[in-house]
C-alpha positions as CSV (number, residue, x, y, z in Angstrom):
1,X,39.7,17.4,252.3
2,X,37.3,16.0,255.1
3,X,36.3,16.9,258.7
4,X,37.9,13.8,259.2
5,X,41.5,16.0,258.7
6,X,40.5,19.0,260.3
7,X,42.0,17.7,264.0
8,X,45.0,17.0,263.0
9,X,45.7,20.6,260.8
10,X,44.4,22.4,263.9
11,X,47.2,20.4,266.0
12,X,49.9,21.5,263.6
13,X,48.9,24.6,262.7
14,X,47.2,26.1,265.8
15,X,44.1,27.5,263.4
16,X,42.1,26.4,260.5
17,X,43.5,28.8,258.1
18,X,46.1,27.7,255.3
19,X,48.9,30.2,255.7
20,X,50.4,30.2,258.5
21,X,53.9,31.6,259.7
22,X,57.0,30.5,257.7
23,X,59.4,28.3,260.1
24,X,62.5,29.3,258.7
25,X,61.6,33.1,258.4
26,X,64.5,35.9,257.4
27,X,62.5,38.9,256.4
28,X,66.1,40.5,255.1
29,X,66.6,37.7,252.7
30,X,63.1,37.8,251.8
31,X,63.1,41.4,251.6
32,X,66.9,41.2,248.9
33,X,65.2,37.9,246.6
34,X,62.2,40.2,246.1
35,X,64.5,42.8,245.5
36,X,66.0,40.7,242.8
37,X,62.7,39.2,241.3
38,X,61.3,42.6,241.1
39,X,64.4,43.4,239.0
40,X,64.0,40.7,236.7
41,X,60.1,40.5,237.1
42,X,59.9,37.3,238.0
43,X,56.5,36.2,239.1
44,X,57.3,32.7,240.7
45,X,59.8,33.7,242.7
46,X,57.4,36.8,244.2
47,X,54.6,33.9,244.3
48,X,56.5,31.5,246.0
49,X,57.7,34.2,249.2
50,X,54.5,36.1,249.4
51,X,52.0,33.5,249.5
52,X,54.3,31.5,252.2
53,X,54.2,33.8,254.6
54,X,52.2,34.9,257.3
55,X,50.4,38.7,257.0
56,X,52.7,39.7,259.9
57,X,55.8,38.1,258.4
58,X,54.7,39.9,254.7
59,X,55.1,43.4,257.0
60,X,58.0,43.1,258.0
61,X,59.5,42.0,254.9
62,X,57.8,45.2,253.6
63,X,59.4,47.5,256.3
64,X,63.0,45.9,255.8
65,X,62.2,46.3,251.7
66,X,61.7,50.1,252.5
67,X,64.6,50.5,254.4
68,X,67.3,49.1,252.3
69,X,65.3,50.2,248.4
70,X,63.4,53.3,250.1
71,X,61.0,52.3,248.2
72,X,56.9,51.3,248.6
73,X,57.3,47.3,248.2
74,X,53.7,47.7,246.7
75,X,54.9,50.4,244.3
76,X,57.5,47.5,242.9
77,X,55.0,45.4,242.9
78,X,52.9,47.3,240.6
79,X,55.9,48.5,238.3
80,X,56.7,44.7,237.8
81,X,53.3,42.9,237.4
82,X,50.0,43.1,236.2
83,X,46.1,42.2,235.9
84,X,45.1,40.0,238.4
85,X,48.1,38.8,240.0
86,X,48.9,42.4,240.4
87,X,46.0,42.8,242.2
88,X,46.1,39.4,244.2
89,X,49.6,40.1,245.4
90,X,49.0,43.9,246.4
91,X,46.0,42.5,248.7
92,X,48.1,40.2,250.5
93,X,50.4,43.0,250.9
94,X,47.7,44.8,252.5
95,X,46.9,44.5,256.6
96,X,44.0,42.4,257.1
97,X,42.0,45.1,258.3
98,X,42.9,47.3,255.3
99,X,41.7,44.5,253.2
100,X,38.3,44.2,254.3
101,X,38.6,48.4,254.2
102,X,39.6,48.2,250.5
103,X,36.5,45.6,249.6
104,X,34.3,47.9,251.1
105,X,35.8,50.5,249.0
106,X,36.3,48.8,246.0
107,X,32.0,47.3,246.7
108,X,31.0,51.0,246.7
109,X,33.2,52.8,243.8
110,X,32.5,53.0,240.2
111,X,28.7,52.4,238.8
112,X,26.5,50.8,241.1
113,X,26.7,49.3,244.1
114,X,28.0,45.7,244.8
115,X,25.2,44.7,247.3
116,X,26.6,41.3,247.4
117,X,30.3,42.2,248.2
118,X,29.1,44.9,251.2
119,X,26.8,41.7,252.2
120,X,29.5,39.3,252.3
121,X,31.9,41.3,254.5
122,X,29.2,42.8,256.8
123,X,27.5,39.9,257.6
124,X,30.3,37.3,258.6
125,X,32.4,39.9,260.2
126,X,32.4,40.0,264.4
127,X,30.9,43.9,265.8
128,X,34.3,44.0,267.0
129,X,35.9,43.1,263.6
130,X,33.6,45.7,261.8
131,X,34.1,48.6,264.6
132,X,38.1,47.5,263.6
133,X,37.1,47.7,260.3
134,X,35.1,50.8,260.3
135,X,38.4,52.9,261.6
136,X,40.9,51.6,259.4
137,X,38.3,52.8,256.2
138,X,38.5,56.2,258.2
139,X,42.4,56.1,258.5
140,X,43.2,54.5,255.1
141,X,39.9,57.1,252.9
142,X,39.1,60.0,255.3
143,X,35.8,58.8,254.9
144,X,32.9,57.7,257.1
145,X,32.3,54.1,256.2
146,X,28.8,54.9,257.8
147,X,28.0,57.7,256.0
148,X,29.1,56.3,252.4
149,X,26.8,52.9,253.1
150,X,24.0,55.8,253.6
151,X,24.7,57.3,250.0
152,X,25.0,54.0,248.4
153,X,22.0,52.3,249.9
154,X,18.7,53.3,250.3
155,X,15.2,52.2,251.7
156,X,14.9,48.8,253.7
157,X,18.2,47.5,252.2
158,X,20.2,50.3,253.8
159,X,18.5,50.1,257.4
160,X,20.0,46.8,256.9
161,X,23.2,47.5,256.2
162,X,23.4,49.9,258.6
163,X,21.9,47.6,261.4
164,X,24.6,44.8,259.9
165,X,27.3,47.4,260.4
166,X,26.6,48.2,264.4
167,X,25.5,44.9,265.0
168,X,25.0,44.0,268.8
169,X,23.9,40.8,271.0
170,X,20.8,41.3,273.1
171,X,19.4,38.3,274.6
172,X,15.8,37.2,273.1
173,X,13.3,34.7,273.7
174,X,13.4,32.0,270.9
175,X,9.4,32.2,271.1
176,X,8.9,35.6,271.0
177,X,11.1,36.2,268.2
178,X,9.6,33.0,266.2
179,X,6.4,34.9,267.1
180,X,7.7,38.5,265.5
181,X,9.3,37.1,262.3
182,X,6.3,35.1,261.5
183,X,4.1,38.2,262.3
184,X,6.2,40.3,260.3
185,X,6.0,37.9,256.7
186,X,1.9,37.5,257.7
187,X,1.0,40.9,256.8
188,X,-0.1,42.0,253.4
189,X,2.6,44.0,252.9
190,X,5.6,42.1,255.0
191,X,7.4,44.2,257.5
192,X,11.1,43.8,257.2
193,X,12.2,46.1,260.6
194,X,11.1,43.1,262.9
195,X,13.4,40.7,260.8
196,X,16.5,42.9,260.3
197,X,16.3,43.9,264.1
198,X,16.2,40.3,265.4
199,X,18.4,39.0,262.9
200,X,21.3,41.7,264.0
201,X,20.9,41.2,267.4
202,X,20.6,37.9,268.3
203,X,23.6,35.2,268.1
204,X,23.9,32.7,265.9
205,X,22.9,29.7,268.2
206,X,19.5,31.4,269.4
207,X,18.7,32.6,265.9
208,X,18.9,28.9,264.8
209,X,16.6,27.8,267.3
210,X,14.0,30.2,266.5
211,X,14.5,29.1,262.3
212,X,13.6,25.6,263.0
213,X,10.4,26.9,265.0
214,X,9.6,29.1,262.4
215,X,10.1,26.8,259.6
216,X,8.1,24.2,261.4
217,X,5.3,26.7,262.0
218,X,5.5,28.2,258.3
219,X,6.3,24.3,256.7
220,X,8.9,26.2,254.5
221,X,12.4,26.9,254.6
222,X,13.1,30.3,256.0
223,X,15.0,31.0,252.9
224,X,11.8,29.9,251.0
225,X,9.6,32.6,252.9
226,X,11.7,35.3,252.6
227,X,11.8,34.9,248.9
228,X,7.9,34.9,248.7
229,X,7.7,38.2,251.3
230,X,10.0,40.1,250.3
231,X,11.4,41.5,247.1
232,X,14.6,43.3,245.6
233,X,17.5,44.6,247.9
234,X,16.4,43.8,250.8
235,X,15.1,40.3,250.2
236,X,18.7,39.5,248.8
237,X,20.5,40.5,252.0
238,X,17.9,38.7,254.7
239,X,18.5,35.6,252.4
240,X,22.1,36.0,253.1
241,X,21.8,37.0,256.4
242,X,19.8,33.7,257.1
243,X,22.4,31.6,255.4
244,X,25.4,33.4,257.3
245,X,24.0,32.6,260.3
246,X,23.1,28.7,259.4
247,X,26.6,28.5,258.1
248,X,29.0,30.9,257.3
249,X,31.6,28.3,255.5
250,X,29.0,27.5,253.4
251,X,28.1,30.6,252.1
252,X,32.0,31.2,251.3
253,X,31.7,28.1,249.3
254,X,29.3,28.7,247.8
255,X,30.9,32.5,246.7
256,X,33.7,30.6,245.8
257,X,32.1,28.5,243.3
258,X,31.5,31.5,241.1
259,X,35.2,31.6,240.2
260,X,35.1,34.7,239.5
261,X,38.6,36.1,240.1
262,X,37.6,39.3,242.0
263,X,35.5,37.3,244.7
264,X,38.1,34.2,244.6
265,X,40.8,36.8,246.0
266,X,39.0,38.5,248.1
267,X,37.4,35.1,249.9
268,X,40.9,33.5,249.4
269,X,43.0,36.6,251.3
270,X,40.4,37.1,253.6
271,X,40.4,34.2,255.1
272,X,43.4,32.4,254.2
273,X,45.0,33.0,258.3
274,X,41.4,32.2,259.8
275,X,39.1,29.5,258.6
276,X,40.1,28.8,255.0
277,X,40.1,24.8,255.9
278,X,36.6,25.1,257.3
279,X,35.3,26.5,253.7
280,X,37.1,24.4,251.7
281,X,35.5,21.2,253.8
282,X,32.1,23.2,253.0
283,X,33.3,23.7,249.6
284,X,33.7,19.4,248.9
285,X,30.6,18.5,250.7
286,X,28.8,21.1,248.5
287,X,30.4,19.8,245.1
288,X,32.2,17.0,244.7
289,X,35.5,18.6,244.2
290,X,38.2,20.1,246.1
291,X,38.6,23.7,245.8
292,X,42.0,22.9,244.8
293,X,40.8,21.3,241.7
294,X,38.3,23.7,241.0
295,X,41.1,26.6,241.1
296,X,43.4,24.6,238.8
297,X,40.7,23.9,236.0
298,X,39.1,27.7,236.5
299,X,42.9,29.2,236.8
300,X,45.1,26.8,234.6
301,X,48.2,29.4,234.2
302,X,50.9,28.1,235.7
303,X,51.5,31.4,237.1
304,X,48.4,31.9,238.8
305,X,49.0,31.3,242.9
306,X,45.4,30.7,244.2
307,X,46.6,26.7,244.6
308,X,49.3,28.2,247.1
309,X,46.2,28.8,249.8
């Protein structure tokens, strides 16, 4: 897929996601064939519903599913699949807000920390989204998404990620920040408070302007100079600050090409209702090959749904 598509989906779909709402939608018929595929476990059928559905649409057939089974649709879910698809299918069963909750979670649990995963989510999410965000994680974990970033982060990189989380817009002077984040990388020891501070409060739009100043100035990418003046943690999330902000579809893409399963589904759900065609455009130009392809050869089952989005 092309730009050269991209009008005419947005005319017939209204967005540039890939799921949109099912035409012909009866949540109670939806609600009794799941009923009956859960039954006799059978995947395709549970595929072919679920992934043709809007998120709204999948809650309803989830609150008509309880009221006729009184059960958890996600429970039957779980009873009658497994390994990844399991997992696939219970995120799209998830709100979208719980979602992103859940990959923050899922980033921080366990033995380390996923830098990468907070990363992804923090920096192409809206302050609005993340404020949204931040009180469904209190809802969903009784926990303070703030305050467990704080115990799984530390030093520059969690000044970041705390700065990425309550993200604002102040108006700047292209000039005078070119001016700070060049001072800033000068130093003998380069001072990453000016960088993360400009870089969280700025839009996208003026932040661009004042990268091709300072890669003029520098004669170097700005990727390229953050590599040499920084190091570790907090080197890894300006560098994917910086490529957020040039382009946010490309940096999906360009998660995406990883194939891992985990950060497939998670791109894939996230942003399956909202800019999905937009990534996968980014996703060609950067490889050759559609995503579509790609998924096929990385996910041959026949079973496996990531060619529904």
């Amino acid at each position: 897929m092309d730009m050269e598509y991209l009008p005419s989906y947005e005319m017939s779909w209204g967005t540039l996601g890939t799921v949109r709402p099912f035409l012909n939608f009866h949540a109670k018929r939806d609600a009794l064939n799941i009923q009956t595929a859960l039954e006799q476990k059978d995947a395709p059928t549970l595929i072919k519903i679920l992934t043709n559905r809007s998120n709204a649409q999948r809650q309803i057939i989830a609150q008509i599913f309880k009221t006729i089974t009184e059960k958890e649709l996600s429970s039957g879910l779980k009873k009658a699949l497994s390994g990844e698809l399991e997992n696939l299918l219970l995120a799209l069963m998830m709100t979208p807000l719980q979602f992103e909750a859940y990959r923050l979670r899922q980033s921080m649990e366990g033995i380390g920390t996923d830098e990468e995963g907070l990363l992804e989510i923090l920096c192409t999410r809206s302050p609005k989204a993340l404020a949204n965000i931040t009180s469904t994680y209190k809802e969903q974990y009784n926990k303070d998404l703030e305050t467990d970033l704080k115990g799984e982060t530390s030093g520059d990189f969690a000044k970041l990620v705390l700065a990425l989380l309550k993200k604002k817009k102040i108006v700047g002077m292209v000039q005078r920040d070119t001016e700070a984040l060049a001072e800033a990388i000068n130093q003998a020891k380069a001072d990453p408070g000016p960088w993360i501070t400009i870089l969280t409060t700025r839009d996208s739009e003026h932040l661009n302007k004042v990268f091709v100043n300072l890669e003029s100035e520098k004669q170097e990418t700005v990727d390229k100079a953050i590599e040499k003046a920084f190091s570790g943690d907090v080197r890894l999330g300006l560098k994917t600050l910086v490529r957020c902000i040039q382009s946010p579809n490309l940096y999906l893409a360009q998660r995406l090409e990883t194939m891992k399963a985990a950060i497939v589904q998670g791109v894939m759900v996230s942003h399956s209702e909202e800019d999905l065609l937009c990534v996968r455009v980014a996703y060609l130009r950067q490889t050759g090959t559609s995503l579509y392809t790609a998924l096929q050869v990385a996910f041959p089952s026949p079973g496996w749904p990531f060619g529904k989005f």
